[in-house]
BATOR-510088 format. One record per residue (C-alpha): chain; x negated, y, z. Coordinates in steps of 0.2 Angstrom, whole numbers. Layout:
N
<sedren><dokol>A</dokol><east>X</east><north>Y</north><up>Z</up></sedren>
...
This chain:
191
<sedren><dokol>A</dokol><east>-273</east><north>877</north><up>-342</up></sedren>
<sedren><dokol>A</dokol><east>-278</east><north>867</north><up>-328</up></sedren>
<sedren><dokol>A</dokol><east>-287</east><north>852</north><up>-331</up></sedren>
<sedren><dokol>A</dokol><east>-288</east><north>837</north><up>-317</up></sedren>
<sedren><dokol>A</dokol><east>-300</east><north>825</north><up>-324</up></sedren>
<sedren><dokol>A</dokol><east>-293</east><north>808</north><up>-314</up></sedren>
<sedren><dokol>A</dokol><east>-308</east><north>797</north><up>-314</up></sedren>
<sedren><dokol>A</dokol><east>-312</east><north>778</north><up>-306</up></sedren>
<sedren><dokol>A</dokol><east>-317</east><north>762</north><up>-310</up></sedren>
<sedren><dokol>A</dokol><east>-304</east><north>749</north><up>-319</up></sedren>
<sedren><dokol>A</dokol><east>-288</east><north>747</north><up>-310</up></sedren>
<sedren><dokol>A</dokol><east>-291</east><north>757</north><up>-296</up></sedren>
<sedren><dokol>A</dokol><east>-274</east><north>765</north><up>-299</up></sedren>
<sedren><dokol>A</dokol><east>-279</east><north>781</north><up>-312</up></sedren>
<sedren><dokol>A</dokol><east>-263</east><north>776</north><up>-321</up></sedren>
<sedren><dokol>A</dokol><east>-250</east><north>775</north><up>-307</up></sedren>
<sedren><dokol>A</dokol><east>-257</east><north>790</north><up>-295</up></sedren>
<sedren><dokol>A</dokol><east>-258</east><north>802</north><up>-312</up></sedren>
<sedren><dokol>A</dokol><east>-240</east><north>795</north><up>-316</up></sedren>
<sedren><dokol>A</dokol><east>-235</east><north>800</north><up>-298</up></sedren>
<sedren><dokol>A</dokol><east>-247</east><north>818</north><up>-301</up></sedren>
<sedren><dokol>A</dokol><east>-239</east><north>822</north><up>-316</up></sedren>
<sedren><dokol>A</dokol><east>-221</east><north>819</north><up>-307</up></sedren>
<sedren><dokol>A</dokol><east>-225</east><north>829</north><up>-294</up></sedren>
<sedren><dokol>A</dokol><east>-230</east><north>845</north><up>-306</up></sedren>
<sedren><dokol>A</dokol><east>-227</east><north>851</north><up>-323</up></sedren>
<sedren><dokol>A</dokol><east>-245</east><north>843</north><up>-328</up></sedren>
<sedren><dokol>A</dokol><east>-244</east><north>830</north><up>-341</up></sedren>
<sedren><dokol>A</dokol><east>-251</east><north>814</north><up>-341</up></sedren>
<sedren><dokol>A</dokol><east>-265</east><north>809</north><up>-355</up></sedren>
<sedren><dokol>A</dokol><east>-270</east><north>791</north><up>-350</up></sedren>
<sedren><dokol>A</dokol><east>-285</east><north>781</north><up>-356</up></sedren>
<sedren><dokol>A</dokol><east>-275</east><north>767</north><up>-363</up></sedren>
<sedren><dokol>A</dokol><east>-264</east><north>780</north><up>-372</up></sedren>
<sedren><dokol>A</dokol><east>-279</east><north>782</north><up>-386</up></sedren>
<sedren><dokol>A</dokol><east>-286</east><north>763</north><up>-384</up></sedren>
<sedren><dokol>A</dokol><east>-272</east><north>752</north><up>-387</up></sedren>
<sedren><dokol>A</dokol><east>-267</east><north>760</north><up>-405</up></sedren>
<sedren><dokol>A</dokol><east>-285</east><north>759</north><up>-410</up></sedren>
<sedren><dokol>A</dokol><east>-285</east><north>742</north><up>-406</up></sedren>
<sedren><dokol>A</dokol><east>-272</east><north>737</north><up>-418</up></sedren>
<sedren><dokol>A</dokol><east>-284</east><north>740</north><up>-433</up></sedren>
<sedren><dokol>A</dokol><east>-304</east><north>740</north><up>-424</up></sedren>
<sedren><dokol>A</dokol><east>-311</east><north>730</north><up>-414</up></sedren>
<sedren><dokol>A</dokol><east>-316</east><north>738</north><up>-396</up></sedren>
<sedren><dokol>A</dokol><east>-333</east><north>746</north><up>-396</up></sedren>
<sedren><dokol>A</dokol><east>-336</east><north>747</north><up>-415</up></sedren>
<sedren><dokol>A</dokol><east>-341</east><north>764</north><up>-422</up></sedren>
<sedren><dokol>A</dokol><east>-323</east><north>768</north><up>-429</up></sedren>
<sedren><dokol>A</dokol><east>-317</east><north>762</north><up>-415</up></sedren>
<sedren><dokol>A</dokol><east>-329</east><north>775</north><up>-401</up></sedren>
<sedren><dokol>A</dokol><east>-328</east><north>788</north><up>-415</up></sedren>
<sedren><dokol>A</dokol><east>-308</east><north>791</north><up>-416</up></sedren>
<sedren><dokol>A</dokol><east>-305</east><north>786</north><up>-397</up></sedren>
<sedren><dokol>A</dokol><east>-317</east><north>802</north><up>-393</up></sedren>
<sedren><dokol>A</dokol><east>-309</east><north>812</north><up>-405</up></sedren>
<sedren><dokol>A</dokol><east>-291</east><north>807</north><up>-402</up></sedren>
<sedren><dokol>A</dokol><east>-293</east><north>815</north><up>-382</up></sedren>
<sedren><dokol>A</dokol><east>-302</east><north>829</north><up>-388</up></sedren>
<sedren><dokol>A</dokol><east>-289</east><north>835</north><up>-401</up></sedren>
<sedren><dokol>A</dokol><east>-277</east><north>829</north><up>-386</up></sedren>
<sedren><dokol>A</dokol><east>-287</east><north>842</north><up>-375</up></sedren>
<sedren><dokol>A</dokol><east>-288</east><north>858</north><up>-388</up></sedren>
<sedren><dokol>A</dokol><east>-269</east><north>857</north><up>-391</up></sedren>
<sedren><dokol>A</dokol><east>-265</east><north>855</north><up>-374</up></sedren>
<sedren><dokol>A</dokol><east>-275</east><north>871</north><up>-373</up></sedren>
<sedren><dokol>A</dokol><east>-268</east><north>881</north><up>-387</up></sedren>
<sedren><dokol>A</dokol><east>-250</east><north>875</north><up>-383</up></sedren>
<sedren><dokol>A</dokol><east>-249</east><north>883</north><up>-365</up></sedren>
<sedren><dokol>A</dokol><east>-248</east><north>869</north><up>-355</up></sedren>
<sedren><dokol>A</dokol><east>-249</east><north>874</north><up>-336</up></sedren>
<sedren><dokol>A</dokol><east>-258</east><north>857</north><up>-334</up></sedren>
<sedren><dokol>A</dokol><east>-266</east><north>839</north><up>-341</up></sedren>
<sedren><dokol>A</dokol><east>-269</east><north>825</north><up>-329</up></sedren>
<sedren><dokol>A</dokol><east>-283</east><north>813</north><up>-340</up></sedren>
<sedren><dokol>A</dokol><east>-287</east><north>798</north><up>-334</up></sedren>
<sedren><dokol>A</dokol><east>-305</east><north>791</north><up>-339</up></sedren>
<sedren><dokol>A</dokol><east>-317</east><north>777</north><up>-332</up></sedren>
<sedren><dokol>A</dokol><east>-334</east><north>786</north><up>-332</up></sedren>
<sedren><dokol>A</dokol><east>-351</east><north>777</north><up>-331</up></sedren>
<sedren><dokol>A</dokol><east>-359</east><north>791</north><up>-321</up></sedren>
<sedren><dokol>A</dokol><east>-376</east><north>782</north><up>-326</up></sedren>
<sedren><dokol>A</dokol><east>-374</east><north>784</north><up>-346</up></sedren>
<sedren><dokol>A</dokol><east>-381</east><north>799</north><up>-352</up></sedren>
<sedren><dokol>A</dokol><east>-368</east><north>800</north><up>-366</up></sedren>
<sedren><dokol>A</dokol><east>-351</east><north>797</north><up>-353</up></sedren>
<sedren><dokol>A</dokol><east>-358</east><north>813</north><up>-344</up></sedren>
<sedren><dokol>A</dokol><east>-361</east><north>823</north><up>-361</up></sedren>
<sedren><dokol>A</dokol><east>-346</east><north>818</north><up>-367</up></sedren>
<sedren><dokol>A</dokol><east>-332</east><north>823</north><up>-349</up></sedren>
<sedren><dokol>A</dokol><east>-345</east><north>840</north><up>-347</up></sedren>
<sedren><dokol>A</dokol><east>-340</east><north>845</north><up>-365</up></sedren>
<sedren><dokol>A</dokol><east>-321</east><north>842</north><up>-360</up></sedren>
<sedren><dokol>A</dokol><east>-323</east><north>853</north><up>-347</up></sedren>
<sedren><dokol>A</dokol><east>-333</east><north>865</north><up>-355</up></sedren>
<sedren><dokol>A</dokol><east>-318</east><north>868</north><up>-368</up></sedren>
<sedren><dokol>A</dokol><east>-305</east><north>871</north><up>-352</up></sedren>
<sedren><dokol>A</dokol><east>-317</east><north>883</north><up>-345</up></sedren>
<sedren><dokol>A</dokol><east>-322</east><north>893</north><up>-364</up></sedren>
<sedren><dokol>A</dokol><east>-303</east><north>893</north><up>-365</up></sedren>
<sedren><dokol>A</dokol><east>-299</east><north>902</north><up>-349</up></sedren>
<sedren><dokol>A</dokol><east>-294</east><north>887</north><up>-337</up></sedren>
<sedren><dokol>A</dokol><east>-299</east><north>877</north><up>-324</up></sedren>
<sedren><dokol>A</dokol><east>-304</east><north>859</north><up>-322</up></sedren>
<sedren><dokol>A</dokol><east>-303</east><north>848</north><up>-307</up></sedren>
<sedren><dokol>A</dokol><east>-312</east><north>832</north><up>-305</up></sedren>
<sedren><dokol>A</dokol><east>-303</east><north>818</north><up>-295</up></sedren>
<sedren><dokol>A</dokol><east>-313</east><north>802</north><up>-291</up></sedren>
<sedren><dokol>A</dokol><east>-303</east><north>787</north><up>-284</up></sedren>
<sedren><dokol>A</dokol><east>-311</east><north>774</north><up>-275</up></sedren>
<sedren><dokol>A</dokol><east>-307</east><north>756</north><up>-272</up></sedren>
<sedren><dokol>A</dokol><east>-317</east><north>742</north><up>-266</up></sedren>
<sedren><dokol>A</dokol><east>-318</east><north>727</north><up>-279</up></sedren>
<sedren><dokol>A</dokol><east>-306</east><north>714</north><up>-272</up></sedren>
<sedren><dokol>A</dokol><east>-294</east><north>727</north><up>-272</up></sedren>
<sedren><dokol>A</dokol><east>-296</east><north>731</north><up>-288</up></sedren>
<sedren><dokol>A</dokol><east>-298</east><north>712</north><up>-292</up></sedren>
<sedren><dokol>A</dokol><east>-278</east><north>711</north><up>-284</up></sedren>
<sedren><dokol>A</dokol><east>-272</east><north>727</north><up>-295</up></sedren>
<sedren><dokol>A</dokol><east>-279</east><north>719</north><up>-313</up></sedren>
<sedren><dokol>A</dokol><east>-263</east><north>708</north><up>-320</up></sedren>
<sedren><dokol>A</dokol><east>-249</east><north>721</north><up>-312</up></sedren>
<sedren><dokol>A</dokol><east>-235</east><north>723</north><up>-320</up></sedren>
<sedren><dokol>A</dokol><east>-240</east><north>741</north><up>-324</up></sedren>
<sedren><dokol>A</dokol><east>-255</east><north>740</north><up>-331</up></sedren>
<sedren><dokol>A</dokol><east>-248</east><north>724</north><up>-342</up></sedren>
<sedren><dokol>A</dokol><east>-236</east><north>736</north><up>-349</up></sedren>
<sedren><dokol>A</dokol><east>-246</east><north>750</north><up>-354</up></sedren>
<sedren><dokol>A</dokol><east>-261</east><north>743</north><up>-356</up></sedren>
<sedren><dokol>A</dokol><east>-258</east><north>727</north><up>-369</up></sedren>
<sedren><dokol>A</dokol><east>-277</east><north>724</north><up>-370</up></sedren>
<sedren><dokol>A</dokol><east>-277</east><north>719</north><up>-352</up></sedren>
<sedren><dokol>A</dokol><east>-265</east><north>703</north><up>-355</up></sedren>
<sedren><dokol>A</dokol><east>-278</east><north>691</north><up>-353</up></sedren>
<sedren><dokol>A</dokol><east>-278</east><north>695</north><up>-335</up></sedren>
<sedren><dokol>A</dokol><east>-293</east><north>681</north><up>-332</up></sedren>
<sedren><dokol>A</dokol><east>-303</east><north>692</north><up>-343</up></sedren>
<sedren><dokol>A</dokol><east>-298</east><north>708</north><up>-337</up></sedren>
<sedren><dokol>A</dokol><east>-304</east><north>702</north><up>-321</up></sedren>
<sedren><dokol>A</dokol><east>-321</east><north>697</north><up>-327</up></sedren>
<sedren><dokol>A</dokol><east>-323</east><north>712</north><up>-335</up></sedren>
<sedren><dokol>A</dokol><east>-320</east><north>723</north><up>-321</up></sedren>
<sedren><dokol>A</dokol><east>-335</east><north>713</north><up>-312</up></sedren>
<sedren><dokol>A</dokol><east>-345</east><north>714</north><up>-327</up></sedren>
<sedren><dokol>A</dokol><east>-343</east><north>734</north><up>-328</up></sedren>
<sedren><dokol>A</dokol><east>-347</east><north>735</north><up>-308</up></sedren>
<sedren><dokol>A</dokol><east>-363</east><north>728</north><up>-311</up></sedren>
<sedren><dokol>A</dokol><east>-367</east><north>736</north><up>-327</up></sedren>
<sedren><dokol>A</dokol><east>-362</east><north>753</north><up>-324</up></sedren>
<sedren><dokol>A</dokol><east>-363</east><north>767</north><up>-309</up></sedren>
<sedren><dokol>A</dokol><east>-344</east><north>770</north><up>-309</up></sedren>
<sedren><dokol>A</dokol><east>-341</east><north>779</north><up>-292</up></sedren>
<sedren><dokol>A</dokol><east>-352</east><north>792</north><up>-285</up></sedren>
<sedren><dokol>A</dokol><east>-359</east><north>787</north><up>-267</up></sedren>
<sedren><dokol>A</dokol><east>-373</east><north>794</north><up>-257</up></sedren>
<sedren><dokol>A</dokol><east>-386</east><north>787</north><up>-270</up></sedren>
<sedren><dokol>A</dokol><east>-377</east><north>794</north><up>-286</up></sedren>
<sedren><dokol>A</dokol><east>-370</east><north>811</north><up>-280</up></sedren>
<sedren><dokol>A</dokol><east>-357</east><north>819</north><up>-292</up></sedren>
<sedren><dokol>A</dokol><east>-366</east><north>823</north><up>-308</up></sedren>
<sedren><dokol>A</dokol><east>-357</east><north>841</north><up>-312</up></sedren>
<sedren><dokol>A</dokol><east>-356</east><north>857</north><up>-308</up></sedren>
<sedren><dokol>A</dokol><east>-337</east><north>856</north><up>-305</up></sedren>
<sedren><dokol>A</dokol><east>-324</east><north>854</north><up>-290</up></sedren>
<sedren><dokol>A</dokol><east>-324</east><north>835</north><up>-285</up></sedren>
<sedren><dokol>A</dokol><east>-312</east><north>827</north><up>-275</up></sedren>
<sedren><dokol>A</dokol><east>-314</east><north>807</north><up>-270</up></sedren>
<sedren><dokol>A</dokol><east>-299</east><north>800</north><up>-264</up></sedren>
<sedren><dokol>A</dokol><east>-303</east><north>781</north><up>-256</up></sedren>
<sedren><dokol>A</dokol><east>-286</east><north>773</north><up>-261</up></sedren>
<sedren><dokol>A</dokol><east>-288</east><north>756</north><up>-257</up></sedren>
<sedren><dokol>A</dokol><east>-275</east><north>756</north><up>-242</up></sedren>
<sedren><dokol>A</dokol><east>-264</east><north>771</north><up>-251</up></sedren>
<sedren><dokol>A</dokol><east>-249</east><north>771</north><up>-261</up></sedren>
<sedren><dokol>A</dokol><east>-250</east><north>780</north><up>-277</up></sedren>
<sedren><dokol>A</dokol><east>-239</east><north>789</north><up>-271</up></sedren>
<sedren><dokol>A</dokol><east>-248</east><north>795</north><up>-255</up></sedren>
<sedren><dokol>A</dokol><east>-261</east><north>798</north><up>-265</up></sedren>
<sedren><dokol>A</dokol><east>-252</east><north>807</north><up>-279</up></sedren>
<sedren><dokol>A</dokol><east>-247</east><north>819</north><up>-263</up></sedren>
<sedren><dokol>A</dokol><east>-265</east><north>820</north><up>-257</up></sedren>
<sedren><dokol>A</dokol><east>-270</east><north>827</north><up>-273</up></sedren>
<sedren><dokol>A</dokol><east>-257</east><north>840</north><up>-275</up></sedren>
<sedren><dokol>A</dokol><east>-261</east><north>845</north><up>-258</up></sedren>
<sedren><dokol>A</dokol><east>-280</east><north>848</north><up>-258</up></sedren>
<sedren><dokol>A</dokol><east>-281</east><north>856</north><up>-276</up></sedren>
<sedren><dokol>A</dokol><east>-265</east><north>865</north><up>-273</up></sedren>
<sedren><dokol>A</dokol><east>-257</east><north>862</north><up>-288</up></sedren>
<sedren><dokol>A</dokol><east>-238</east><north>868</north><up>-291</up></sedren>
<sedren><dokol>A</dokol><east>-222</east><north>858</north><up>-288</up></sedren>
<sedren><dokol>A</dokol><east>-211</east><north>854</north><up>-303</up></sedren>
């Protein structure tokens, strides 16, 4: 299996160009907010239970994926490449597609902040991501999780594993466009 770990900031577009990837290919799509929103109808975000089963819940996703023969996952993830326990925690994902025989695929996507700013409160990210409803919030926390966390790599924060990395600045691209780019320069197959 191949694993393309599709990684970025808040609204940066992981959602929309892994929608357009997995189009594009027989990969499937395993988004963030497909673990968080059900989690938050019983516990409250950041709470123990809450980190506990959201960890466990992709990485169950992961080793079925695995075991069920699926050419491809495309996982979206926002990843504080400052905290010890984000890195852990992504190196052992790709330290179970590589035991297993597969291959993984990191793709960074980069956006500037007022871009960003603009996506939060789209019409996509409201419907999949119900926790995102208080847009004014969203927005805040986006800015709050810029400041708090390194959460693209850069010439000060180089790419902390010792995988393929791809960064993709989408700020001016399409999802689509850089769905395409993607498919492209990691050569994966149409389908």
């Amino acid at each position: 299996m191949h694993l393309v770990l599709l990684f970025g900031p808040q609204a940066v577009g992981k959602l929309a160009v892994g929608r357009e990837v997995a189009a594009r290919t027989p990969y499937r799509l395993l988004h963030n907010h497909a673990t968080i929103e059900p989690l938050l109808e019983v516990f409250d975000w950041g709470t123990p239970a809450f980190e506990t089963l959201k960890e466990e819940f992709r990485r169950r996703v992961l080793e079925e994926a695995l075991a069920s023969g699926l050419p491809g996952l495309v996982f979206t993830y926002v990843w504080g490449l400052d905290v010890p326990e984000d890195t852990a925690y992504v190196a052992g994902l790709a330290d179970q597609v590589v035991a297993a025989g597969g291959r993984v695929d990191f793709v960074e996507l980069y956006a500037d902040e007022a871009t960003r700013l603009a996506r939060e409160g789209t019409e996509l990210r409201l419907a999949a991501k119900p926790s995102k409803r208080d847009v004014a919030w969203s927005r805040e926390h986006l800015v709050d999780w810029g400041r708090r966390y390194r959460l693209s790599t850069g010439p000060d924060l180089p790419f902390p594993l010792d995988h393929p990395h791809l960064r993709i600045d989408n700020t001016d691209l399409s999802a689509a466009e850089a769905a395409e780019e993607i498919v492209l320069r990691l050569g994966l197959p149409e389908g």
